[in-house]
C-alpha positions in Angstrom: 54.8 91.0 84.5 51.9 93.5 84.4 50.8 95.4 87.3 48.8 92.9 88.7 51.1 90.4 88.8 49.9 88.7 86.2 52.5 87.2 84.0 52.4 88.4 79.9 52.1 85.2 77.4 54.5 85.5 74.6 52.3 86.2 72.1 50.4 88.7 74.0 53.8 91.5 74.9 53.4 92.9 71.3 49.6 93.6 71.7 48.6 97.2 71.6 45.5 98.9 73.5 43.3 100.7 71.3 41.6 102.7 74.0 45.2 104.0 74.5 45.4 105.6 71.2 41.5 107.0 70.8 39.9 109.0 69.4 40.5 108.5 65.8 39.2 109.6 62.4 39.1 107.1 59.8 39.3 109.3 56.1 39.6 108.8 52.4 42.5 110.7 52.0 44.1 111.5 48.4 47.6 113.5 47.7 47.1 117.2 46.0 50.3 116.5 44.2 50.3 113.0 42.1 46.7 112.2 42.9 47.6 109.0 44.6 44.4 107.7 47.1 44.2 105.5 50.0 41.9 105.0 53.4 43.4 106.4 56.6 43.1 106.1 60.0 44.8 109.1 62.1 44.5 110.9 65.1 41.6 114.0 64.5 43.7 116.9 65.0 45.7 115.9 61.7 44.9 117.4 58.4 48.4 117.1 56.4 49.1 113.3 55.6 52.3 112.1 53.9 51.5 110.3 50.7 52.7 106.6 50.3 53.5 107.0 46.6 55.2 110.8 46.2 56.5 111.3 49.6 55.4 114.4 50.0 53.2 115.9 53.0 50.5 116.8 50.7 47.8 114.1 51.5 44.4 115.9 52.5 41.3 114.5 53.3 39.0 114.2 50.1 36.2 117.0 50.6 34.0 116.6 47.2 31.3 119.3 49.3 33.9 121.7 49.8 34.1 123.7 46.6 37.9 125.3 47.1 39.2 121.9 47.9 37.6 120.6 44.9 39.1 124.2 43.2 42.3 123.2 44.5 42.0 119.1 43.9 41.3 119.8 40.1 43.9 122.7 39.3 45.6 120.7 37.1 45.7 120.9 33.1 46.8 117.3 32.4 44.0 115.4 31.0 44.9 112.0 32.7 45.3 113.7 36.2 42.0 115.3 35.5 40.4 112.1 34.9 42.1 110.3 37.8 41.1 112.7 40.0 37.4 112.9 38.6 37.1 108.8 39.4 38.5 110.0 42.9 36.3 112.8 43.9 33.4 110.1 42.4 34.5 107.1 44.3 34.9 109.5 47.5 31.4 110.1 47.2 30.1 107.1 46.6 32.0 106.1 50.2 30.2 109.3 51.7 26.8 108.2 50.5 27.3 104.5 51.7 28.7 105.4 55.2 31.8 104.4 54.7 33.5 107.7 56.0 31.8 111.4 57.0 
């Protein structure tokens, strides 16, 4: 039963309040490590994200404005990760331009 009584359908006592869990950032976010990319939604006091692919906690929010993240994104001699990471910093802003994320 909820607090006022009223009783809690099946299919409604795995529903989660959204207001509960606000404010969040939603971020293009790409791992410094193997260059692996995805969208995220997190709370906005995180900056390190764990990266599906690797494992590691390397996932940062793709900043293509911010030249020593871009220093740091690109700092790599392999030509493939060069290029992947290229298409990433491109596709980022092409998001940024289209309001997808800030």
């Amino acid at each position: 039963m909820l607090p006022n009584n009223k009783p809690i359908a099946s299919h409604e006592s795995n529903v989660v309040s959204l207001d509960e869990r606000r404010p969040h950032n939603a971020s293009y976010v790409a791992c410094m490590d193997c260059a692996h990319d995805w969208p995220c939604v997190h709370p906005p006091e995180v900056i390190d994200f764990e990266c599906p692919n690797c494992g590691h906690m390397t996932g940062e929010i793709v900043a293509p404005g911010d030249i020593e993240w871009f220093k740091r994104f690109m700092d790599t001699d392999d030509k493939a990760q060069q290029q992947r990471r290229t298409m990433i910093l491109l596709n980022a802003q092409r998001m940024i331009d289209g309001g997808t994320f800030d």
